[in-house]
C-alpha positions in Angstrom: 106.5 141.3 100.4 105.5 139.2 103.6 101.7 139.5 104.6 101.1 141.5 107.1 99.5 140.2 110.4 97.6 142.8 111.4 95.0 142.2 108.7 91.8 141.3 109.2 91.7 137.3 110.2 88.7 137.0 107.9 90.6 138.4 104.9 93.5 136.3 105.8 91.4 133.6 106.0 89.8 133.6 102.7 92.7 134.8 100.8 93.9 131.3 101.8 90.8 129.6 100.6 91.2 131.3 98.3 94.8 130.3 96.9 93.9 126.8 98.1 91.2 126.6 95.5 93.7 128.0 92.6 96.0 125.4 93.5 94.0 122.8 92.2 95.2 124.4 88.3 98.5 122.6 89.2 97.2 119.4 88.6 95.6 117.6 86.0 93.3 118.8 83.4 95.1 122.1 84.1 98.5 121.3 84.1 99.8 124.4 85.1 102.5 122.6 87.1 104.8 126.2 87.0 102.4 127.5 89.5 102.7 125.3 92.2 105.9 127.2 93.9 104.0 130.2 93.6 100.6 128.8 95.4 103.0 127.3 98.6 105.0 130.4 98.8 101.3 132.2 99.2 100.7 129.6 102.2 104.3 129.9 103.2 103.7 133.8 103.9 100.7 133.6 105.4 102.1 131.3 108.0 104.8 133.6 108.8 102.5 136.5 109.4 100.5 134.9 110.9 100.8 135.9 115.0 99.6 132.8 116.8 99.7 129.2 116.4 95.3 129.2 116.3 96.3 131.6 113.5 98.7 129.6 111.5 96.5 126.8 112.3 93.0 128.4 111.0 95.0 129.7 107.7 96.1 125.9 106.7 92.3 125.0 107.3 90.8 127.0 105.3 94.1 126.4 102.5 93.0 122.9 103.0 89.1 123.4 102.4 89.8 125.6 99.2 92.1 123.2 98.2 89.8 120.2 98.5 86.2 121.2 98.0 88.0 122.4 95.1 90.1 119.6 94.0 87.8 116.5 95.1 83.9 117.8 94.9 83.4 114.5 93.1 82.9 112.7 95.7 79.7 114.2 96.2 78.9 112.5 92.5 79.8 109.3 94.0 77.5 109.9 97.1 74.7 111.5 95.8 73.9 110.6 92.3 75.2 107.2 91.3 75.0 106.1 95.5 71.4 107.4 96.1 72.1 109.4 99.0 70.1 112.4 99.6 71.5 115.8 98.2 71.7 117.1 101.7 73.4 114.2 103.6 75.9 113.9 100.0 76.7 117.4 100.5 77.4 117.0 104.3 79.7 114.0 103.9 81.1 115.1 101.6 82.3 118.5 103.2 83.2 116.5 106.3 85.4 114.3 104.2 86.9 117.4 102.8 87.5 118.7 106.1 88.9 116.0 107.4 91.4 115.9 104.6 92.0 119.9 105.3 93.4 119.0 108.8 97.0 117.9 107.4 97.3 121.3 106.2 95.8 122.7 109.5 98.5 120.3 111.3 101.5 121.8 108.8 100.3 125.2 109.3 100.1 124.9 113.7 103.7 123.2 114.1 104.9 126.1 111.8 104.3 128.3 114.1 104.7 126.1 117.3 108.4 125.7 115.9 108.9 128.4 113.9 112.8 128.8 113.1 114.3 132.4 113.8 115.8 132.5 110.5 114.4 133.1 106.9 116.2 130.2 105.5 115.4 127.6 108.1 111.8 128.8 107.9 111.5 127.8 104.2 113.2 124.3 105.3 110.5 123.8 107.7 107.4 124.7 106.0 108.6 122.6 103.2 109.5 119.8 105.1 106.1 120.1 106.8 104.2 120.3 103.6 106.1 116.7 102.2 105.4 115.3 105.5 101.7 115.8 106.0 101.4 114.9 102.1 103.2 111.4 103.5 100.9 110.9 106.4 97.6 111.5 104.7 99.0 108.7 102.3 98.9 106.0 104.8 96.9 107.0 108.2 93.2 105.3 108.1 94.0 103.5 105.0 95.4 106.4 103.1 94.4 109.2 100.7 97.1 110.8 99.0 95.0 112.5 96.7 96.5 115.3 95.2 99.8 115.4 97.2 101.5 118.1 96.3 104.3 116.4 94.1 101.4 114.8 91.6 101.3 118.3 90.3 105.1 117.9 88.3 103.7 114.9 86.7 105.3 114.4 84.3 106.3 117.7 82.0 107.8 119.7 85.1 111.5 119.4 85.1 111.3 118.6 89.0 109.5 114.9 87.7 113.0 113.8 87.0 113.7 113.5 90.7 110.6 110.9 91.1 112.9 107.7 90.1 114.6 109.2 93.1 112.1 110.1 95.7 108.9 109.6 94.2 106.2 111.5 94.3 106.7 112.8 98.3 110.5 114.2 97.0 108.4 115.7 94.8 106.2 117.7 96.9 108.9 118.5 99.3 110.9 120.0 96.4 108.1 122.3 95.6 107.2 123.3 98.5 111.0 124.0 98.9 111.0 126.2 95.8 108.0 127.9 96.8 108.8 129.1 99.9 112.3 130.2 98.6 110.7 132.9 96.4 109.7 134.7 99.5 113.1 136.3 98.6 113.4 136.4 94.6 116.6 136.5 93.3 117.6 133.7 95.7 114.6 131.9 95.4 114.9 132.1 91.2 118.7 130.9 91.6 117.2 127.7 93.8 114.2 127.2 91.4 116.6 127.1 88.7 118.8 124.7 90.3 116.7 122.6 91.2 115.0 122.8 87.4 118.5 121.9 85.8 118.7 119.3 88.1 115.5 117.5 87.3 116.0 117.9 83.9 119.5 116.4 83.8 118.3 113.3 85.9 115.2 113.1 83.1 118.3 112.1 80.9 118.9 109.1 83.0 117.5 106.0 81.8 117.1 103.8 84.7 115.2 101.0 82.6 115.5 99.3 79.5 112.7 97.6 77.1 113.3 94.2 77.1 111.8 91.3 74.0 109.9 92.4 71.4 106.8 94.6 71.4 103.1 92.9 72.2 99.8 94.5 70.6 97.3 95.4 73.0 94.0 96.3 72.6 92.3 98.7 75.9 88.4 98.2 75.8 86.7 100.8 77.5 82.7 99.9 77.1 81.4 103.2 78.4 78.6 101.4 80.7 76.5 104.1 82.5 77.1 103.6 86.2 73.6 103.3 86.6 72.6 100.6 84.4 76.0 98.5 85.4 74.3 96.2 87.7 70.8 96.3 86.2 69.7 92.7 85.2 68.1 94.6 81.9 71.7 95.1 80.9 73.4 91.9 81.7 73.6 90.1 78.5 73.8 93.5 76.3 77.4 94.1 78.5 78.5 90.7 78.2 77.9 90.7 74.1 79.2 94.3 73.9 82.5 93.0 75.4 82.9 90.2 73.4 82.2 91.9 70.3 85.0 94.3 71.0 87.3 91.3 71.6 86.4 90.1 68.4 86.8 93.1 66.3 90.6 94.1 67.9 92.5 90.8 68.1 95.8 91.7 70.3 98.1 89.8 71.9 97.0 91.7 75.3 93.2 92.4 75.8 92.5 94.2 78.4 88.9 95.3 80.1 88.1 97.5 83.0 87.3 96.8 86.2 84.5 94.5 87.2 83.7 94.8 83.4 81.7 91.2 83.8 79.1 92.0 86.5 78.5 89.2 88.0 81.0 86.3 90.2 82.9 84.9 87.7 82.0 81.4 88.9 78.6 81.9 87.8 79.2 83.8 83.9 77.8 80.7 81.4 80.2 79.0 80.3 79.5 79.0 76.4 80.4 82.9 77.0 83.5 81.9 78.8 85.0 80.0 76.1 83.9 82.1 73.7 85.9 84.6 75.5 88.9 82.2 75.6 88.0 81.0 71.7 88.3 85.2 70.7 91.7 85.2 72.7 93.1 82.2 72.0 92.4 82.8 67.6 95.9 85.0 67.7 97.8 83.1 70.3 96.8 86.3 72.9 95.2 86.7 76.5 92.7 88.4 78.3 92.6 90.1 81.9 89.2 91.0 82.7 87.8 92.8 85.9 85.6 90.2 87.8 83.5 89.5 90.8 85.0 86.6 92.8 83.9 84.3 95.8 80.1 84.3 96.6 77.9 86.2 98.3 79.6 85.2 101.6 83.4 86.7 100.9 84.1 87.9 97.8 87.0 89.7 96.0 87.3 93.2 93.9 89.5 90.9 91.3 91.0 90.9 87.8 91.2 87.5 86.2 93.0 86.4 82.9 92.0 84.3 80.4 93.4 82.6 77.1 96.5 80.8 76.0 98.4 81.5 79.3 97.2 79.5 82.1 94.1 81.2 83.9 95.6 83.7 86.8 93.8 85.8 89.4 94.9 89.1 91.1 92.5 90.3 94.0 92.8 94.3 95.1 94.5 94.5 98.7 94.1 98.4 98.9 89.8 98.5 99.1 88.1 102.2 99.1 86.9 102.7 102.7 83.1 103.1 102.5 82.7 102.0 98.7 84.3 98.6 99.1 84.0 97.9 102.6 82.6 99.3 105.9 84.8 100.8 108.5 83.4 99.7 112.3 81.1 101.9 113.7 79.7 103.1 110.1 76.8 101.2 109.4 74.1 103.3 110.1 75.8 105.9 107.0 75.7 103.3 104.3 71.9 102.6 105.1 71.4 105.6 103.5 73.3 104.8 100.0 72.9 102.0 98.0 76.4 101.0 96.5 76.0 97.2 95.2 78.8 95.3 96.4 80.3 97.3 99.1 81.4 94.6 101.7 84.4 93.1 99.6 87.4 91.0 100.5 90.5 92.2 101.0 93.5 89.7 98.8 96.2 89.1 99.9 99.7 90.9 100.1 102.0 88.5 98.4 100.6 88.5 94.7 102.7 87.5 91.8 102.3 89.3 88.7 100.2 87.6 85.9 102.6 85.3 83.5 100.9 86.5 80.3 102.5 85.1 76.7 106.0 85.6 77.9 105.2 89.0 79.8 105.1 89.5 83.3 102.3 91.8 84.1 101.7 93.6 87.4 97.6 93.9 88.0 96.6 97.0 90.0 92.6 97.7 90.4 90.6 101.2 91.0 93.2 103.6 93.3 95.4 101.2 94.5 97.6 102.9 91.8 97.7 105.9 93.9 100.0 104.1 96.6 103.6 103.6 95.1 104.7 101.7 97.4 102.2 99.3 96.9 102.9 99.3 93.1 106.6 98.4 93.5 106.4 95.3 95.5 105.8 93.4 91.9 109.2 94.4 90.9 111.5 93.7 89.3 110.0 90.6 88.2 106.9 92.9 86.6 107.8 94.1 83.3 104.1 95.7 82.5 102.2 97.4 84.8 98.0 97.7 84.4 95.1 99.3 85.7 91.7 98.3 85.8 89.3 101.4 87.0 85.6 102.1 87.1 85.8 106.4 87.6 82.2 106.2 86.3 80.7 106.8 90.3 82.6 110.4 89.6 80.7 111.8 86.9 82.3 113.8 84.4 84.5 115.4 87.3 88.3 116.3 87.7 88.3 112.8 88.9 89.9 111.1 85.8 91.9 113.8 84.6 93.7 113.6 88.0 93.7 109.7 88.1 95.5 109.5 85.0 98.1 111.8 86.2 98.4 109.4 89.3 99.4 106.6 87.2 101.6 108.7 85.2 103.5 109.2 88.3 104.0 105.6 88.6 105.6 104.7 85.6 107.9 107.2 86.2 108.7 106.5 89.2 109.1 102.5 88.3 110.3 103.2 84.6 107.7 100.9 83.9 105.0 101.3 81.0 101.6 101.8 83.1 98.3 100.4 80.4 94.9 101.5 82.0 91.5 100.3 81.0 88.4 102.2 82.1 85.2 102.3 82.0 84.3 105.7 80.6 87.9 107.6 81.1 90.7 107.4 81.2 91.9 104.5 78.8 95.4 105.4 78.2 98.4 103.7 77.0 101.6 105.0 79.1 104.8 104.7 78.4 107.5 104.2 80.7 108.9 107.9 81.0 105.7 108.7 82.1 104.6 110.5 78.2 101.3 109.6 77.1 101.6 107.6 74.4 97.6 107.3 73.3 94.3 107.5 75.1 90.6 107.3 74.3 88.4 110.3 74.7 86.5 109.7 77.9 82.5 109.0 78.2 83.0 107.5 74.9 82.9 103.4 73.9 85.9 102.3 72.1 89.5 100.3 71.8 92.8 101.8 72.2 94.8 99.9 70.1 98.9 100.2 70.9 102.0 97.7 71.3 103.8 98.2 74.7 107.6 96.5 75.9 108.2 95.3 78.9 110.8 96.5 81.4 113.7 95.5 83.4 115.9 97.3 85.9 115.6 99.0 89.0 114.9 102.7 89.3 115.7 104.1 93.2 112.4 104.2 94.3 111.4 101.0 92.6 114.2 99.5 94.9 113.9 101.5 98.5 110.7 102.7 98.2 110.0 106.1 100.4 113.3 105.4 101.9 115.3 108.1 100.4 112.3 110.6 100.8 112.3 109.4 104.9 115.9 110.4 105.1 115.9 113.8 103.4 112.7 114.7 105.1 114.6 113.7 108.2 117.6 115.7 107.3 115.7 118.9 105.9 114.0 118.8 109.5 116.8 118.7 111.5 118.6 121.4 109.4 116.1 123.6 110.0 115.4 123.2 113.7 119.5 122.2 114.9 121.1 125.1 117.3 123.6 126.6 116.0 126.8 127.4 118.1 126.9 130.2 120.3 130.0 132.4 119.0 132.9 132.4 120.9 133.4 136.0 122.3 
């Protein structure tokens, strides 16, 4: 039954908030990815009823703000507890950040009703061509955050997930939004929900990859350093001989540590403890990619660097976290008040070769840069392996690496590559390349997940064109809702 306009705007206004916060159970820890078409068909009606654009507008706000305060609080954690930013300024930025992220919704919900089509049908085509569309601009405008895009919430038990080798994870939250808004009207809507559910599920059956050479043991160290004693000089030596230990004690082919794991440029780690490092590696004919500082205190690098019987390699992040690896212009005065070591980094270069590791080709990816898929696919198809090295320890014991790991689930489906991920304190996981997860350690907990993993080869669709195929069915959804049609003839 559509919401009625006449309601009180303050009612309408919360009952958004509300339903934006509830959203959040679509994603990761929750997992309830069936209720995703039902929390965009509540948006969906509220921005028919709604009897202005200002309206339609203020409803996707405060969707947005539900949805985010909600969905990303920890960035207050970051801020406040492990930055050293006062409570109150934490709380502010991070509730501007929040807002600011609320405006695509805010956008979606004002050209809704700037444009809105005459018809039911090409109504539910433009809301959910909207919805993808702002999910795809907040992924790449000011560096990008695309942060719980709607699609991430099908990762990767929903039937619809079998459409990400397709369209990736944008296809995805089109499709939802799609199914969603569909609902308005049930029995039509469930007919298009269950097509588009038998759909997915018969393109899940599709292997667009195969394993390739025999498996490699790997071993994913996850040390469990408290944020706060990371860069303490107290701590230096107990980190480096907790790490080595580990090696020692799990021999694998494939060692892998988490992001700057080694605390300290690389250049300057003694080198006794370096060939130790190479000695433990080297025992079993195996290799090591560890997260380092590089450069010097002039220009240096967010990096992973590998060690052992390959040659030594280096992959340096491109994609760095506005305001926790470097500055934007004009914000120097907010970072005074924080006090995040290391937060001027380098940014590497684009063209990066994957890692030639024992007979593996191995795409490196560091921190959230596994959030952008198209970033991920420019190491294919020579990548066979992808990794991730992350520190979510400046999130606390937040939704923050429940969600992550259901980012880089995402990505191996999309690539139909295996995706390993060393961490910190959460979460280590071993992914394999349907996007299941094949192991993982507890999180906020030291240990070694120890698991084999074959490389891939072959192309899925996205892996080849990228958001390409997404572009053009956004494009074609758009104009199918907003295209004339012919007057009849009398």
């Amino acid at each position: 039954m559509p919401i009625s306009a006449s309601g009180k705007p303050a009612a309408r206004l919360g009952f958004a908030a509300v339903i934006g916060a509830v959203g959040v159970l679509c994603f990761a820890p929750f997992g309830f990815f069936w209720l995703a078409p039902a929390i965009w068909l509540g948006l969906f009606q509220l921005l028919r009823a709604a009897g202005s654009v200002r309206q339609a507008a203020l409803c996707g706000l405060a969707f947005g703000l539900g949805f985010f305060l909600t969905g990303v609080s920890w960035v207050y954690v970051s801020l406040s507890v492990f930055g050293g930013m006062p409570w109150w300024l934490a709380g502010i930025a991070a509730f501007l950040f929040c807002a600011v992220m609320a405006v695509f919704p805010m956008l979606a919900g004002a050209l809704f009703k700037r444009w809105q089509p005459e018809t039911f049908w090409r109504q539910v085509l433009y809301f959910a061509a909207l919805i993808a569309a702002v999910d795809w601009l907040r992924s790449w405008i000011f560096t990008g955050f695309p942060w719980l895009a709607v699609g991430y919430s099908q990762a990767p038990t929903s039937p619809l997930a079998g459409f990400a080798p397709l369209l990736g994870v944008h296809g995805l939250s089109l499709l939802v939004a799609l199914a969603g808004a569909a609902l308005a009207r049930w029995r039509s809507g469930l007919i298009i929900v269950g097509l588009l559910a038998a759909s997915g599920f018969g393109l899940r059956q599709i292997l667009w990859t195969q394993p390739v050479g025999e498996p490699v043991s790997v071993a994913l160290i996850q040390g469990n350093i408290p944020q706060e004693m990371k860069f303490r000089p107290e701590a230096f030596i107990r980190t480096l001989n907790l790490y080595l230990e580990l090696i020692e004690r799990h021999p694998a082919q494939l060692t892998i540590l988490p992001e700057t794991s080694l605390p300290i440029f690389f250049d300057q780690l003694p080198p006794a403890y370096l060939e130790a490092l190479n000695d433990a590696v080297r025992a079993h004919g195996g290799n090591l990619i560890t997260g380092a500082l590089t450069g010097d205190h002039d220009a240096y690098w967010n990096s992973a660097v590998s060690l052992g019987s390959s040659p030594t390699q280096t992959y340096s992040k491109r994609h760095l976290v506005p305001f926790g690896e470097f500055i934007p212009p004009g914000f120097a005065w907010f970072m005074a008040y924080a006090n995040i070591p290391m937060s001027g980094f380098s940014r590497g270069p684009d063209a990066q070769p994957p890692l030639a590791l024992g007979g593996q080709q191995v795409a490196v990816n560091i921190c959230y840069e596994d959030v952008f898929g198209e970033e991920i696919i420019r190491a294919l198809p020579q990548a066979g392996i992808l990794v991730n090295l992350s520190n979510t320890a400046w999130f606390g014991r937040s939704l923050a690496q429940p969600q992550h790991l259901q980012i880089a689930r995402m990505r191996a489906v999309e690539t139909g590559r295996p995706m390993l991920r060393a961490t910190n304190t959460g979460m280590t996981a071993a992914i394999s390349a349907d996007g299941s997860l094949q192991a993982a350690l507890p999180p906020f907990t030291q240990g070694v997940l120890e698991t084999e993993v074959r490389g891939y080869q072959g192309m899925t669709p996205y892996a080849r064109y990228g958001n390409l195929g997404f572009l053009v069915l956004l494009a074609l959804v758009l104009l199918a809702s907003q295209w004339p049609r012919k007057p009849r003839a009398r």
